[in-house]
VOGU-3710 file (C-alpha; in Angstrom, 3 decimals, decimal comma):
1> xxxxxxxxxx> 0,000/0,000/0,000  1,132/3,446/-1,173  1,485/6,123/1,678  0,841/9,537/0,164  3,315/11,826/2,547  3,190/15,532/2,434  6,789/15,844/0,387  4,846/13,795/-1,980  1,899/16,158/-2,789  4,373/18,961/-2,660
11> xxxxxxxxxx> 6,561/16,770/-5,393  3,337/16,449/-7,143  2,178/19,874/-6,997  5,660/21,012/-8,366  5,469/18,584/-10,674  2,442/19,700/-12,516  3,456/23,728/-11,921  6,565/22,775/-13,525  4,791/20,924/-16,089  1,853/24,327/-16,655
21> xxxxxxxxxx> 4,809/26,533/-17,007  6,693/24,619/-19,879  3,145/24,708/-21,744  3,476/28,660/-21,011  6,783/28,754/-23,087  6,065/27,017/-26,058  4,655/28,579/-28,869  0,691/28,566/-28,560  -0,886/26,419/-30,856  -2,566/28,042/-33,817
31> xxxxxxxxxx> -6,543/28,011/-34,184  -6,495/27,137/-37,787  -4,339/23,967/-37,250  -7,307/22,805/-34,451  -9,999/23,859/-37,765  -8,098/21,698/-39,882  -8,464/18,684/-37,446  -11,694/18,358/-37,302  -13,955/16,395/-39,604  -17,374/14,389/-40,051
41> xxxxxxxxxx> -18,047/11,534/-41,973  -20,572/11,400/-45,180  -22,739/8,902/-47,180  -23,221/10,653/-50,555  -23,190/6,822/-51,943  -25,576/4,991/-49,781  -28,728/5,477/-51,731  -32,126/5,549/-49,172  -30,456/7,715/-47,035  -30,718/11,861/-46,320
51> xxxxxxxxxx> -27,388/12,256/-47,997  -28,783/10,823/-51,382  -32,673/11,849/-51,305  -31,778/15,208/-49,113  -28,430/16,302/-50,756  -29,123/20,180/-50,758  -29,951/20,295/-46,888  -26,786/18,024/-46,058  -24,789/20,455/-48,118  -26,332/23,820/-46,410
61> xxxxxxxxxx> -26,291/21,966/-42,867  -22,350/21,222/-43,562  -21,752/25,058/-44,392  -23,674/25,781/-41,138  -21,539/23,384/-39,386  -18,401/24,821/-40,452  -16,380/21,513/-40,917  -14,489/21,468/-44,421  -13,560/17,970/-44,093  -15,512/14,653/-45,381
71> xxxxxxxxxx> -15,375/11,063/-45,168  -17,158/9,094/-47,249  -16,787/5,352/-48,866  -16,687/4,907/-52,008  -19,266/3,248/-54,133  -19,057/1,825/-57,515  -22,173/1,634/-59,350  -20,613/1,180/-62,906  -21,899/4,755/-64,122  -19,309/6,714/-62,726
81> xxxxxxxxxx> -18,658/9,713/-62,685  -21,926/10,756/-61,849  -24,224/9,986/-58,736  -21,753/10,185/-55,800  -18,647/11,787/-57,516  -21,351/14,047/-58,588  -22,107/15,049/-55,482  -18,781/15,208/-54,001  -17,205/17,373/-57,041  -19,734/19,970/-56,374
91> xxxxxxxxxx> -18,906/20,211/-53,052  -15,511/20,104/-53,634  -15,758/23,354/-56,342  -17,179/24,795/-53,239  -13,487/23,847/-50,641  -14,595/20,691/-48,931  -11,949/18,214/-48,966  -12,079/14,480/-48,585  -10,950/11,360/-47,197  -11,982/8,295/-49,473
101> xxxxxxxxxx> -12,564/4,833/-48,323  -11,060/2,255/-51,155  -12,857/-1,021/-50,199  -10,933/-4,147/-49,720  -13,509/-6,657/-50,980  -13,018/-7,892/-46,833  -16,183/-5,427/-45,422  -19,471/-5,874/-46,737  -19,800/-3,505/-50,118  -17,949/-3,942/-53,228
111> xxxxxxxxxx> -14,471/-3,817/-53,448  -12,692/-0,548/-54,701  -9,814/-1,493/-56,820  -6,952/0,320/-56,558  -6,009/0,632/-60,363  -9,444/2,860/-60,480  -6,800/5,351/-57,963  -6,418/7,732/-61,102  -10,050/7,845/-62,386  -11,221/8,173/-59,222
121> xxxxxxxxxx> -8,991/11,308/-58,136  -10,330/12,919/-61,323  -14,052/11,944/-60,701  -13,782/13,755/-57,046  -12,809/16,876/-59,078  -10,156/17,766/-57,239  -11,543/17,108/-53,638  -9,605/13,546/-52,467  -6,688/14,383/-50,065  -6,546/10,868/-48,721
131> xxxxxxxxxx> -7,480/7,281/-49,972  -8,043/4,947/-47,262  -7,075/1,345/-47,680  -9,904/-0,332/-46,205  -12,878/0,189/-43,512  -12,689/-2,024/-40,607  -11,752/-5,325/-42,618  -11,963/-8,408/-40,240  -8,821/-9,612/-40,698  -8,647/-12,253/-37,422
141> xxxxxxxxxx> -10,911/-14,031/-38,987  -8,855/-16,681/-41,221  -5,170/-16,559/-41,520  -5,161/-15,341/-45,107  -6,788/-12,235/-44,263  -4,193/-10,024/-42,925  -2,387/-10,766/-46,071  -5,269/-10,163/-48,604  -5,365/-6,697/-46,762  -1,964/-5,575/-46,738
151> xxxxxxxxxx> -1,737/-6,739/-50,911  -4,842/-4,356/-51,526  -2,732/-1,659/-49,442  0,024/-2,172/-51,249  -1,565/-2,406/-54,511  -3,187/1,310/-53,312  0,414/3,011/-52,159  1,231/2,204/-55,489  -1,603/3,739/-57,307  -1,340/6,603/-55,451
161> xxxxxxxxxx> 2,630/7,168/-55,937  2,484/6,540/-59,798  -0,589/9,336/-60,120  1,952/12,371/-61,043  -0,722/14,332/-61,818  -1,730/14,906/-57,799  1,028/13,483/-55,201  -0,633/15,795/-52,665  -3,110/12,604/-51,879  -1,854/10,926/-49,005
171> xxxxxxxxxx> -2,440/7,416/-48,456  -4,125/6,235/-45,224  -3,842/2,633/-43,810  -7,030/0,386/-43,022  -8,794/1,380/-40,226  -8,298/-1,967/-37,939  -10,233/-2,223/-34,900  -10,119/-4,448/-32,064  -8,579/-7,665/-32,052  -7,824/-7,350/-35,884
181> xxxxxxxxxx> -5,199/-4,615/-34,968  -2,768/-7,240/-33,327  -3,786/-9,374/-36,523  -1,690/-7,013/-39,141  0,829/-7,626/-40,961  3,672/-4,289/-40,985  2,234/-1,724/-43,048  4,819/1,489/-42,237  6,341/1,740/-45,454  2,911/1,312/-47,041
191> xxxxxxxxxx> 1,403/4,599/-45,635  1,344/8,329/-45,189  -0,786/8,000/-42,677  -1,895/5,554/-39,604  -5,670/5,160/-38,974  -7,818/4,627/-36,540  -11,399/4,665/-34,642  -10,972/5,516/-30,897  -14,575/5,506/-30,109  -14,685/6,204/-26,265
201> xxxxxxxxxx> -18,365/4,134/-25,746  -19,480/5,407/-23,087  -16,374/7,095/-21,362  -15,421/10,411/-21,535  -13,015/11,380/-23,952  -10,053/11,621/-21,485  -10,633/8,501/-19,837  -7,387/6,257/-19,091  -9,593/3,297/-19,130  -10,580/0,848/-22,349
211> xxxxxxxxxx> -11,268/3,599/-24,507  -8,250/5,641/-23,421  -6,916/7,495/-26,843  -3,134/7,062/-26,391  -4,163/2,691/-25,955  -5,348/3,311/-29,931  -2,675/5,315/-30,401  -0,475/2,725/-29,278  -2,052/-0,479/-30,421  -1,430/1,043/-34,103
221> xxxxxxxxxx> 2,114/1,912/-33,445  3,500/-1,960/-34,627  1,143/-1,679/-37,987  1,598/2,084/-38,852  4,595/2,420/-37,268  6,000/6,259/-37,029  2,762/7,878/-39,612  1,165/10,562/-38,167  -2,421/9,454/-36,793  -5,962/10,423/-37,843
231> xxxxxxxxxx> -8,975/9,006/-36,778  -11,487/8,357/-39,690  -14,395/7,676/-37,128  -14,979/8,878/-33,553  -17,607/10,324/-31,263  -20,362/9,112/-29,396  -24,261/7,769/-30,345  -27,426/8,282/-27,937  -29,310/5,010/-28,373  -30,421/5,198/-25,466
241> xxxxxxxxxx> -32,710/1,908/-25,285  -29,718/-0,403/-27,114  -28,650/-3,283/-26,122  -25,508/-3,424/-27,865  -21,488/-3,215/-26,221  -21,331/0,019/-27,701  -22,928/2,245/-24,749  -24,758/4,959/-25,120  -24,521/8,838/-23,719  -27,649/11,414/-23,481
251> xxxxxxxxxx> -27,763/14,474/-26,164  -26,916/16,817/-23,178  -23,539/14,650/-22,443  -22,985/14,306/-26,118  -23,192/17,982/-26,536  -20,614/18,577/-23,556  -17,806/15,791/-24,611  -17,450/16,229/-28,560  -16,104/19,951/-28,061  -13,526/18,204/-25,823
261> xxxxxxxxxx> -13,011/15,103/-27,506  -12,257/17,216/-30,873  -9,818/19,722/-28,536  -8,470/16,421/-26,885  -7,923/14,227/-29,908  -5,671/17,748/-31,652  -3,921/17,713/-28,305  -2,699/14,550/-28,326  -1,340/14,711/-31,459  -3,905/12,849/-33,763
271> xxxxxxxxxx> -3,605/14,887/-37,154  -7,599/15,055/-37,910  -10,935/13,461/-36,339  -13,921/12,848/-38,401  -17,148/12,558/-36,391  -19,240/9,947/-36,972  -21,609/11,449/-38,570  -22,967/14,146/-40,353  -26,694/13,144/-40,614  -28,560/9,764/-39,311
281> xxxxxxxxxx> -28,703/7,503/-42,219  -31,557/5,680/-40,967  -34,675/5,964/-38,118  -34,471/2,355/-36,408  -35,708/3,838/-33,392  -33,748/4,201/-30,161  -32,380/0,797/-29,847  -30,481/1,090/-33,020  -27,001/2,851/-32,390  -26,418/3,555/-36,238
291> xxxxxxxxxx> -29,967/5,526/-35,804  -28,537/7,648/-33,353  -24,610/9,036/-34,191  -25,685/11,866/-36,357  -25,037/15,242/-35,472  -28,338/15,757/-37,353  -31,161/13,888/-36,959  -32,813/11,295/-39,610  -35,207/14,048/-40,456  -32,620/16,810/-40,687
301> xxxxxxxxxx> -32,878/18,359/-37,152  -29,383/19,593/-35,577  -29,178/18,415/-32,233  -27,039/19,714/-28,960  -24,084/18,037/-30,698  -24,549/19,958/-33,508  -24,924/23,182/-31,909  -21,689/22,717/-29,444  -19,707/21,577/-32,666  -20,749/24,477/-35,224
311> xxxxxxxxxx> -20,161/26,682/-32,087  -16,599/25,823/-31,048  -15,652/25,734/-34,782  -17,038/29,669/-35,106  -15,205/30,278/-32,092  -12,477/29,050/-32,838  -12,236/30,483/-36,366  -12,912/33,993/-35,479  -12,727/37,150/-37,526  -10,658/37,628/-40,575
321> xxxxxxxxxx> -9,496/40,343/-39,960  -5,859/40,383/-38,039  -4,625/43,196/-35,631  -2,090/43,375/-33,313  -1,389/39,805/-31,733  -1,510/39,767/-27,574  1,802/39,732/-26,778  1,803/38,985/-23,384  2,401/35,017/-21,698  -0,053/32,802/-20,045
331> xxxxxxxxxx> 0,017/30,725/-17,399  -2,670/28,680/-15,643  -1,477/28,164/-12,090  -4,069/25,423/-10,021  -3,941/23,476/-7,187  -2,701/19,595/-6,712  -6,587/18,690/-6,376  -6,859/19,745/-9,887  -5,238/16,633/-11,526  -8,245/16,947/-14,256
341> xxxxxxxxxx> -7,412/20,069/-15,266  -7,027/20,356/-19,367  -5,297/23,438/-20,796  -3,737/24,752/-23,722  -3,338/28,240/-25,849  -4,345/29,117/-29,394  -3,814/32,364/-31,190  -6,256/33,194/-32,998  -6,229/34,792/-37,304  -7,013/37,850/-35,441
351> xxxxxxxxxx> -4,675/38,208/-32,733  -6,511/36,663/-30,160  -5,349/34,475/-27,637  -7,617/31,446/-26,618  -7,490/29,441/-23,436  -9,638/26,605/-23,530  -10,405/25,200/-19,863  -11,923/22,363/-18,422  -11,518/19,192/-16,097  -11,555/15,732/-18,078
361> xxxxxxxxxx> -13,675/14,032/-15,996  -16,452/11,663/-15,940  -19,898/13,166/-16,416  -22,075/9,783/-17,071  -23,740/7,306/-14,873  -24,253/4,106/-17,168  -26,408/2,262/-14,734  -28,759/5,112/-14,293  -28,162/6,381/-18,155  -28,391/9,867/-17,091
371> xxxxxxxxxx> -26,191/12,746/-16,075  -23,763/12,503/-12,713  -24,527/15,398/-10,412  -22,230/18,251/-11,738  -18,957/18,574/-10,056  -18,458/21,681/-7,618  -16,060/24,620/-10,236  -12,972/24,247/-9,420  -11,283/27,886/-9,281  -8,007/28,159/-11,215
381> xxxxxxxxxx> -5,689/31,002/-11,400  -4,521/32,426/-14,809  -1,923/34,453/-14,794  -1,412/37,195/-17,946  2,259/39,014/-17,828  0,618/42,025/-19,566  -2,394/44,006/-19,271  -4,929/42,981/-21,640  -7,127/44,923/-23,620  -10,485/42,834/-22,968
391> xxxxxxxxxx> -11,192/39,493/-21,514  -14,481/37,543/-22,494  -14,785/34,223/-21,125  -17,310/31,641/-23,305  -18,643/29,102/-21,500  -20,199/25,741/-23,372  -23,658/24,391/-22,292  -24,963/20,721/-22,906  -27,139/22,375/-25,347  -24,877/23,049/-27,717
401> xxxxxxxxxx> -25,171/26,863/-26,859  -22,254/29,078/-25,698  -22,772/32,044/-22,704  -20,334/34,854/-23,029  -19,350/36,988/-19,849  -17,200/40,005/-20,178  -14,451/39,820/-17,176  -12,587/42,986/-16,228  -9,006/43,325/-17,423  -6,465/42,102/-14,689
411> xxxxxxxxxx> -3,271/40,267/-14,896  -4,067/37,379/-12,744  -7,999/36,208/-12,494  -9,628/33,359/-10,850  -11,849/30,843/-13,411  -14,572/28,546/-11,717  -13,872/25,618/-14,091  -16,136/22,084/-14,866  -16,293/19,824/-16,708  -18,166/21,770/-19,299
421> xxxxxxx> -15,632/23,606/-21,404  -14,350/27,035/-20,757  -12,611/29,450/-23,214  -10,814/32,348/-22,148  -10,429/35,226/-24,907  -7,187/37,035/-24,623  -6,658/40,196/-26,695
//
């Protein structure tokens, strides 16, 4: 048995002062790298669905939403280019950018081949930044698989190397998950990219426990090997009456983790996450998980999710216009009790400084499938070495919706801070 001895917490408390202080000399991170991180996956091929029969409300509700990157899989039909790569040309004339999902004949759907790389590219009018080497193949399966799906990435790296006429289209690997991670054969010098789907279930998105992010991260190391990381699926569904392994969070809770799960995920050093997904592609009812992941409903309805994405997107985004930068440092000073607290700093296009804020705890009970009684703020300290101009502080809600307070310029001010995100605007 551990005994925790006062030198200890004071060790500890230095530790993580020591640790808030490094943060404080690095370079802030910039708010346009966090945009470019974020993404939501698309259907435009699944015919039946709102992103066939509804195609001009997906489009508006994705301009709403702010997101300019897609995920979609691809779906040959035999009267190419039309139908899909109709779709996704037009919105790529209008900046969206895409990640493509080249089947490997191992999912259900027919398989992409990878000598179509060229025609494809040119059917997706310019739009395809990265071609995917497979969805979730279940490679543990029989002992040929693993090899069958690192032949079809190969047979992809290729297509995708040879194509002179864009070389800006990186190559992602399959997106394994589960036991058919440790089933893979070596795929490093077979990718740009690693991939993976982190879904949390039902934990919060800074859990340390099974769905723990850096575990992912880390079970795709001996397939990807160095690649940078994205994750081509995350988030969380509100299927509330399932009774499937993959648990279930309220709208409300949904609302309050994807703002932190997107901030987390960029944190931690995974190049992009696509949400899963844009719009529900069917109405199954509440026992059906797939029913229940979009960020829009089946009938085109945004929902808290929605909101709180769209919002810290806009947020984070800001004005266009760029002034005078705050010049001054930042530090965020808090007690050893606050082991949960998450910081960082972003400048913003327009000279603002951003401190997002908040404690990466748990906020669902899953026997009760509601809510846990909201934590007590926790006050935290932030420092500012120069006199600021203004200070707004935006605080997230679990319906999507942000509250803005105006604070009075000072150089060191006191934050009550949940587990609801917090922004701090610096200028």
């Amino acid at each position: 048995m551990s005994v925790v001895t006062r030198r200890s917490v004071l060790a500890l408390a230095a530790g993580v002062l020591a640790a808030r202080r490094a943060e404080a000399a690095a370079p802030p991170h910039l708010c346009d790298d966090l945009i470019d991180s974020i993404g939501v996956n698309v259907h435009f091929g699944h015919g039946g669905t709102p992103y066939v029969a509804r195609f001009a409300a997906c489009a508006a509700a994705l301009d709403e939403l702010g997101v300019r990157h897609l995920r979609d899989d691809i779906v040959l039909t035999g009267a190419e280019p039309g139908g899909q790569f109709g779709r996704i040309a037009a919105l790529a004339e209008r900046g969206y950018r895409f990640s493509l999902v080249f089947y490997d004949g191992l999912t259900p759907g027919p398989r992409v081949p990878p000598d179509k790389f060229a025609a494809i590219a040119r059917w997706a009018g310019g739009g395809l930044v990265i071609a995917e080497g497979g969805n979730e193949p279940p490679i543990a399966g029989r002992r040929d698989l693993p090899r069958l799906s690192a032949d079809h990435q190969a047979a992809l790296f290729r297509a995708a190397r040879a194509d002179a006429r864009d070389p800006a289209v990186k190559v992602a690997g399959p997106s394994y998950i589960q036991g058919h991670v440790a089933a893979a054969q070596d795929l490093a010098a077979l990718v740009d990219l690693g991939n993976i789907h982190p879904y949390p279930g039902a934990e919060h998105p800074e859990t340390q426990g099974a769905g723990s992010l850096a575990r992912f991260v880390a079970a795709a190391r001996p397939v990807f090997g160095p690649a940078p990381v994205i994750a081509t699926e995350n988030g969380y569904h509100t299927a509330l009456g399932t009774g499937s392994g993959h648990l279930p969070v309220s709208e409300g809770l949904r609302a309050r983790y994807l703002p932190r799960l997107l901030l987390w995920s960029y944190l931690q050093g995974v190049r992009r996450t696509y949400l899963y997904e844009l719009i529900a592609s069917f109405d199954h009812g509440d026992g059906d998980p797939e029913s229940r992941f979009g960020l829009l409903t089946f009938e085109g309805r945004p929902t808290p999710a929605f909101t709180a994405v769209r919002n810290l997107v806009r947020l984070f985004g800001g004005g266009a216009a760029v002034v005078a930068p705050f010049g001054g440092d930042v530090e965020v000073a808090s007690a050893p009790s606050t082991s949960a607290l998450i910081s960082a700093r972003f400048a913003r296009r327009d000279g603002a400084l951003l401190v997002p804020l908040w404690l990466g705890i748990d906020g669902w009970d899953r026997r009760s499938l509601s809510a846990r009684p909201d934590a007590p703020p926790n006050p935290v300290d932030v420092l500012i070495s120069r006199a600021p101009r203004s200070l707004r502080l935006h605080r997230f809600a679990d319906d999507g919706a942000v509250r803005t307070d105006t604070l009075a310029p000072a150089l060191r001010i006191s934050v009550p801070v949940t587990d609801r995100l917090g922004v701090l605007e610096i200028t």
